[in-house]
C-alpha positions in Angstrom: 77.5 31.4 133.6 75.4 31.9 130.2 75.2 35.9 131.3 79.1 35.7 131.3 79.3 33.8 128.0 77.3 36.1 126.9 79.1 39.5 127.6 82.2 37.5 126.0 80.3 37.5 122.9 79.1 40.7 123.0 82.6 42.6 123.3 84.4 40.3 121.3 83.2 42.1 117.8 84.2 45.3 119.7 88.1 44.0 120.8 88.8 42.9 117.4 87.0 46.4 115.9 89.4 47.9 117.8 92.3 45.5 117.4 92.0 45.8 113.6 91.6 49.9 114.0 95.0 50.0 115.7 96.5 48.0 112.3 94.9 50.6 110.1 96.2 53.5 112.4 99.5 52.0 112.3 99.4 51.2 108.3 98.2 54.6 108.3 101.3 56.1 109.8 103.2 54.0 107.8 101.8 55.6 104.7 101.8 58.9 105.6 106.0 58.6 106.6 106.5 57.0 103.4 104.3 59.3 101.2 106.4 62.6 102.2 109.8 60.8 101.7 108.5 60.0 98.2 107.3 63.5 98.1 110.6 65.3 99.3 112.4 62.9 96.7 110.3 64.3 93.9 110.8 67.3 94.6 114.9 67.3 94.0 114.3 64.8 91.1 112.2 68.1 89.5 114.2 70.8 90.8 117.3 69.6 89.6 115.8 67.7 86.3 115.5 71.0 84.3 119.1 71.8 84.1 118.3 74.6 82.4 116.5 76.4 85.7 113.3 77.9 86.7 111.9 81.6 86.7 109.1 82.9 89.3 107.2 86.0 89.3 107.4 86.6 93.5 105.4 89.2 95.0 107.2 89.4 98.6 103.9 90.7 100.7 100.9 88.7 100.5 99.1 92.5 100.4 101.8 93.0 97.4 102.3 96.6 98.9 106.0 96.4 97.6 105.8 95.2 94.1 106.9 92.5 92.2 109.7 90.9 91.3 111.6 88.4 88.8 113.8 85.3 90.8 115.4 82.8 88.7 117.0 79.3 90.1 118.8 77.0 89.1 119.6 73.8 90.8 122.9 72.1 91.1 122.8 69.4 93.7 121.0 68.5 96.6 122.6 71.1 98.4 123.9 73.7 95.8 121.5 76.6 93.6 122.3 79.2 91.9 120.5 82.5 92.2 119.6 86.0 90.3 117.0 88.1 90.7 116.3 91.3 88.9 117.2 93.9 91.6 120.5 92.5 92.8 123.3 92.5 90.4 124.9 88.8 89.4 124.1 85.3 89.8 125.0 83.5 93.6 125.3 79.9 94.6 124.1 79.0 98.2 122.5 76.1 100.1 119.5 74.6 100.3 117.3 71.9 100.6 113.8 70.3 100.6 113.0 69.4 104.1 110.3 67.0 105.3 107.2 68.3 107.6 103.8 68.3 107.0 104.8 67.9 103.3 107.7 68.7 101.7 109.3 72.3 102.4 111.7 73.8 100.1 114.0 76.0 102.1 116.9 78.4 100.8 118.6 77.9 103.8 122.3 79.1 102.8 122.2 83.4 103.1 121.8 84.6 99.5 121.1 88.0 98.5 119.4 87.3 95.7 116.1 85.8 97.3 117.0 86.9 101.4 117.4 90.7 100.5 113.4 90.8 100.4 112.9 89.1 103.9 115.8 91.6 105.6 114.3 94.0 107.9 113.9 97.2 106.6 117.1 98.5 108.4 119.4 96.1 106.8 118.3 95.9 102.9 118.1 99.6 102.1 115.0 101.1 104.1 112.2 99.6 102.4 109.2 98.7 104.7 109.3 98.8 108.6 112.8 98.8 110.3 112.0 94.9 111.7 110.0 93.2 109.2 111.3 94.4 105.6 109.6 93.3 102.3 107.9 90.5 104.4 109.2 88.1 102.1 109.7 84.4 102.3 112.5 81.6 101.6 111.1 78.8 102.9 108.0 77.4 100.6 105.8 74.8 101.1 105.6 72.4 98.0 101.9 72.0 96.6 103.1 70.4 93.1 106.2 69.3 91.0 106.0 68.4 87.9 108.5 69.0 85.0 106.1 71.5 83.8 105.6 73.9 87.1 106.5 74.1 90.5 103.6 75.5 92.5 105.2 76.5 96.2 102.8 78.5 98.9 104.9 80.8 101.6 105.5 79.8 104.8 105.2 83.4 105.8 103.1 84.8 103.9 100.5 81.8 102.7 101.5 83.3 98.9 101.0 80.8 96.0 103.9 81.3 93.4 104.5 79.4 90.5 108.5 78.5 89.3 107.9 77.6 85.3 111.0 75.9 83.6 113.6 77.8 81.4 115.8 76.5 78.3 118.7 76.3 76.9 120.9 79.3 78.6 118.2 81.7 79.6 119.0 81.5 83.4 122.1 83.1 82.1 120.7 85.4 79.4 117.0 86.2 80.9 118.4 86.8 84.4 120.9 89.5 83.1 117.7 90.9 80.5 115.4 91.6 83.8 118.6 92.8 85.6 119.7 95.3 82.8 115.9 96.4 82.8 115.4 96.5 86.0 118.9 99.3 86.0 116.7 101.2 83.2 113.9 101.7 84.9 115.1 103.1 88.5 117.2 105.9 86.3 114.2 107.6 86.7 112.1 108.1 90.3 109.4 110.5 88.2 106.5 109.7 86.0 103.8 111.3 84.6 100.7 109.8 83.3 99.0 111.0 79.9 95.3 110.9 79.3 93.4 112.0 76.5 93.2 115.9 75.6 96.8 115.8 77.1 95.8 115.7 80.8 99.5 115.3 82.5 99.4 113.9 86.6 102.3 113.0 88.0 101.9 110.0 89.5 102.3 109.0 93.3 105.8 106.8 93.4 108.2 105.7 95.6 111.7 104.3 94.0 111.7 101.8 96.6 108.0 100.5 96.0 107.1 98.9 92.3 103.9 100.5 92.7 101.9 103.1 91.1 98.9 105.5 92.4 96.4 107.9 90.5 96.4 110.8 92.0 93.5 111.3 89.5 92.0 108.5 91.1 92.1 108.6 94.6 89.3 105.4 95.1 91.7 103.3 92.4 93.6 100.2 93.5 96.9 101.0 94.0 99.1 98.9 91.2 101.6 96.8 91.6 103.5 95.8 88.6 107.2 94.2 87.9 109.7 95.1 85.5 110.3 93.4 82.5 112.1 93.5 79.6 110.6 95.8 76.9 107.4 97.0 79.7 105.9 96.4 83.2 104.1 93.1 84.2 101.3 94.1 86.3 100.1 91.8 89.4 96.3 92.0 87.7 94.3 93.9 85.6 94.1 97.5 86.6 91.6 100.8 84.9 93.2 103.8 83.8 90.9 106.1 81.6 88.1 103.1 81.3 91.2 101.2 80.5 92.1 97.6 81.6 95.5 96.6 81.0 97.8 94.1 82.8 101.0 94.8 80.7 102.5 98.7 79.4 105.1 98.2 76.5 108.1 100.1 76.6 108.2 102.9 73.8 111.6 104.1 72.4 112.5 107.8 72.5 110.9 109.9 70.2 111.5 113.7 69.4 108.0 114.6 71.7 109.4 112.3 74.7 113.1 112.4 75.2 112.8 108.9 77.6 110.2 107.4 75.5 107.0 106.3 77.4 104.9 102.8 78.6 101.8 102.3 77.2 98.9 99.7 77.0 98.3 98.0 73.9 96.0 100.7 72.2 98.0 103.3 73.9 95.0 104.9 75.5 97.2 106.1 78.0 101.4 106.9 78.8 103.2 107.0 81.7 105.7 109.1 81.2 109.5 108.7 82.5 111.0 111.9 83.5 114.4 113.0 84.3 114.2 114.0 88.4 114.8 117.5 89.7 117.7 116.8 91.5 116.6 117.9 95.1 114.3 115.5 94.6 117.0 113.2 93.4 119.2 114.3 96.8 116.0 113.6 99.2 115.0 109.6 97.3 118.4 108.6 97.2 120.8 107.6 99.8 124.7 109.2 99.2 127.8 108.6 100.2 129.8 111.5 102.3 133.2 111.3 103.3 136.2 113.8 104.3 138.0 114.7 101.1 135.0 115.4 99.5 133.9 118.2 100.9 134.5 122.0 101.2 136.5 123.8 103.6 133.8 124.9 106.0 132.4 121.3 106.3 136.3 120.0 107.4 136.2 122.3 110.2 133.5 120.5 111.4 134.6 117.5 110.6 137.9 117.5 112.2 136.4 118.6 115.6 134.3 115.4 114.9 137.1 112.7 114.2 138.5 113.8 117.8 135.0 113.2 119.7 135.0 110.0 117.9 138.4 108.9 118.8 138.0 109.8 122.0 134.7 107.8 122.6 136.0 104.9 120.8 133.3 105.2 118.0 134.4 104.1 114.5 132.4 105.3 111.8 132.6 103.1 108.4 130.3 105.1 105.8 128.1 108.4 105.9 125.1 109.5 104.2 122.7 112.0 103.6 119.3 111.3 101.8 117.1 108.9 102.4 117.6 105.5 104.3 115.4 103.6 107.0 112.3 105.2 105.2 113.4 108.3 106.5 115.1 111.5 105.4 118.5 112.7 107.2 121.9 111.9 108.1 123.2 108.2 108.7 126.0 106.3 109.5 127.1 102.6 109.8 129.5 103.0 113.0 131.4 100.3 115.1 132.3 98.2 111.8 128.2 97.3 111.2 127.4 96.5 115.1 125.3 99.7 114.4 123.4 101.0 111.6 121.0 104.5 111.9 121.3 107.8 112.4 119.5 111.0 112.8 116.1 112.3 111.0 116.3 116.0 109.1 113.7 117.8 107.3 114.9 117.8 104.2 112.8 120.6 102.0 112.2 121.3 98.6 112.3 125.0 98.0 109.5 126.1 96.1 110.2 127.1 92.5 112.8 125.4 92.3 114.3 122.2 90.9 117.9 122.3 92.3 117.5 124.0 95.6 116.9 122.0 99.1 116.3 123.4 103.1 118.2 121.1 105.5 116.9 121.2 109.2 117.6 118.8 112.1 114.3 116.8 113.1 116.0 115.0 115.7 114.1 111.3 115.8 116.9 108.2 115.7 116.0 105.5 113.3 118.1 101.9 113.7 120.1 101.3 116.4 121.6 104.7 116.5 121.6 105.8 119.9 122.7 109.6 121.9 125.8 108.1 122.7 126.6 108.1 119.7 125.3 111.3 118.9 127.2 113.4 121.9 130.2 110.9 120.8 131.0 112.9 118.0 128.6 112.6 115.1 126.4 115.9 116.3 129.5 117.9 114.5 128.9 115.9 111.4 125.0 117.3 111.2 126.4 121.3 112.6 127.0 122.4 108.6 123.8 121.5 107.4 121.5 122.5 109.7 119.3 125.7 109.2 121.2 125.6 105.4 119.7 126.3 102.2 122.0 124.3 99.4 122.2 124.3 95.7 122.4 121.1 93.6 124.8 120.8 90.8 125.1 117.3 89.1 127.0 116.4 85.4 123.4 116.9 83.5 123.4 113.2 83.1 119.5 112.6 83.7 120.3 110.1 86.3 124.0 111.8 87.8 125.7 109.1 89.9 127.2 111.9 92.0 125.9 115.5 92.9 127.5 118.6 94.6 125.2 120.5 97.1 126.6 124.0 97.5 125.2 126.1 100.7 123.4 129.5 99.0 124.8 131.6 102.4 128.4 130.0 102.9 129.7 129.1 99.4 133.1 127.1 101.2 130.5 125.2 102.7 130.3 122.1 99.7 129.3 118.4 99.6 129.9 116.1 96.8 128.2 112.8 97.5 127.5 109.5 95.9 125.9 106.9 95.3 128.4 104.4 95.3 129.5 103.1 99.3 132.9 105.2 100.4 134.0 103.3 103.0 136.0 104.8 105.9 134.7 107.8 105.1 137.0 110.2 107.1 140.3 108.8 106.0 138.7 108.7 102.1 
């Protein structure tokens, strides 16, 4: 009997160790429930407490491979914001909403252009990155801090830290439109040179679709990655050029020595160098816009016997381009009312010497969701006129023509004027 008393008193400190552990636990979770609802409240108290907005520098790829960009909020409701960023044109209102998990989430969960366009795959916002994963970017972000002075949010995605910083007054309005109209500046041009001392001229390695610039000069330098601002470029971090670090290049108005005027670092060791694009190199960046009664009588021939097959294979095709699109050079369509979206690669060649001249050859790979049913459908007759062609480029002389007319060198009835703008329906147009 005493060995059993005794065992009694033994585990009795251990039942009510445990007992009382099970209370914590349970306070615990208590806590923790309440903690994130407080947390998620906060958040929409701060969001929508400046009713003047935020602004964020957003960097879409946590390798920041794409460049950067400007994205400004404003928060109506619990549901409602209003968005503009610096490449899309305009402010939208959408849905979204802070969201409780782990902490709280901050999701723009209504489509909106503005802040989606850089987490499109790469076949749906233009061609920039691969066809299924885009800029990489995010639109969900979890909520580290919010405070009427910052927001700091980390990418679900991409595990990027970003900080939203309050506006005043009207500049969601008026800042918005000043990075937008900047923004429209800068991609006039898709050349630039950069300007050492004793005049040594490079041109620089850039893609229009990329914010980034590369030293040939340089070939061990970072690549950098900058945004566009008004008056300059906003670099992601400091960055050597001629034993140079800079992290911002002002904008310099156009002097008699450089017709686009020029960016340069504060003691203007260096310039990078707008300059207007030869316009085959304009043709190959760029995608434009074909359509029927816009081109000459040699490329209707070919067209007509087209717009049969099509008819007759039940294809519908809603726009046509040549240029570039998908990250790839050649012909491409958006067919079956936007079920499908590709085309057809092409060599498309500088000829050397020259500024206005192009070769056009079929390569032959499909890019999107363009398939060779589509191809033997109809659209093959499209691609007949320019391949094996050697064209000529003709534009207004405006140093950034919104339209240019290719003219073949061998068969001068063979014409193209394109665009830039969209033509839909391109064969009725």
């Amino acid at each position: 009997m005493k060995l059993k008393y005794l065992l009694i008193l033994f585990l009795l400190p251990i039942f009510l160790f445990n007992s009382c552990k099970r209370e914590e636990d349970r306070i615990f979770d208590t806590n923790a429930t309440v903690r994130i609802t407080e947390a998620v409240q906060n958040a929409y108290t701060v969001l929508q407490g400046n009713k003047a907005g935020w602004m964020m520098k957003f960097y879409p790829s946590k390798n920041q491979e794409f460049g950067g960009y400007t994205i400004f909020t404003k928060f109506i409701s619990n549901e409602k914001v209003s968005i503009a960023s610096d490449p899309i044109a305009g402010i939208e209102t959408s849905s979204y909403a802070v969201v409780a998990e782990s902490g709280p989430v901050l999701t723009f969960n209504g489509y909106n252009k503005s802040i989606h366009w850089f987490s499109e795959p790469g076949k749906d916002n233009g061609g920039i990155g691969p066809d299924d994963s885009g800029m990489q970017g995010d639109f969900e972000f979890i909520v580290l801090k919010a405070t009427a002075d910052s927001v700091v949010l980390k990418g679900k995605k991409t595990g990027s830290h970003l900080v939203m910083l309050p506006l005043k007054n009207e500049e969601f309005e008026s800042m918005s439109k000043s990075y937008q109209d900047a923004t429209i500046k800068f991609n006039e041009f898709t050349v630039y040179t950069l300007e050492t001392g004793g005049n040594k001229v490079v041109t620089l390695d850039y893609d229009s679709d990329y914010r980034v610039f590369n030293n040939p000069n340089d070939p061990a330098s970072e690549s950098m990655s900058f945004r566009i601002i008004p008056g300059g470029l906003d670099f992601y971090k400091p960055y050597t050029i001629a034993g140079k670090s800079f992290d911002r290049l002002d904008y310099v108005e156009p002097t008699s020595g450089y017709k686009y005027g020029y960016y340069t670092d504060k003691d203007k060791t260096f310039k990078i160098v707008p300059i207007a694009t030869p316009l085959n190199v304009l043709l190959k960046s760029k995608r434009w816009s074909m359509s029927y009664n816009n081109i000459g009588p040699t490329g209707k021939i070919y067209w007509d016997r087209a717009k049969i097959a099509l008819k007759a294979n039940g294809i519908v095709v809603n726009n046509a381009y040549i240029g570039k699109s998908f990250s790839e050079n050649g012909l491409f369509y958006v067919l079956q009312n936007g079920v499908v979206s590709g085309g057809i690669t092409h060599y498309i060649d500088l000829v050397e010497g020259t500024d206005d001249q192009v070769y056009i050859e079929l390569e032959g790979y499909a890019v999107g969701n363009f398939s060779g049913a589509h191809w033997s459908g109809g659209i093959n007759n499209i691609t007949t006129p320019f391949n094996g062609r050697t064209f000529k480029i003709t534009s207004d002389g405006t140093p950034n023509p919104t339209s240019i007319t290719l003219t073949d060198i061998g068969i001068p009835t063979n014409t193209y004027k394109v665009f830039l703008k969209d033509i839909n329906d391109p064969f009725n147009n």
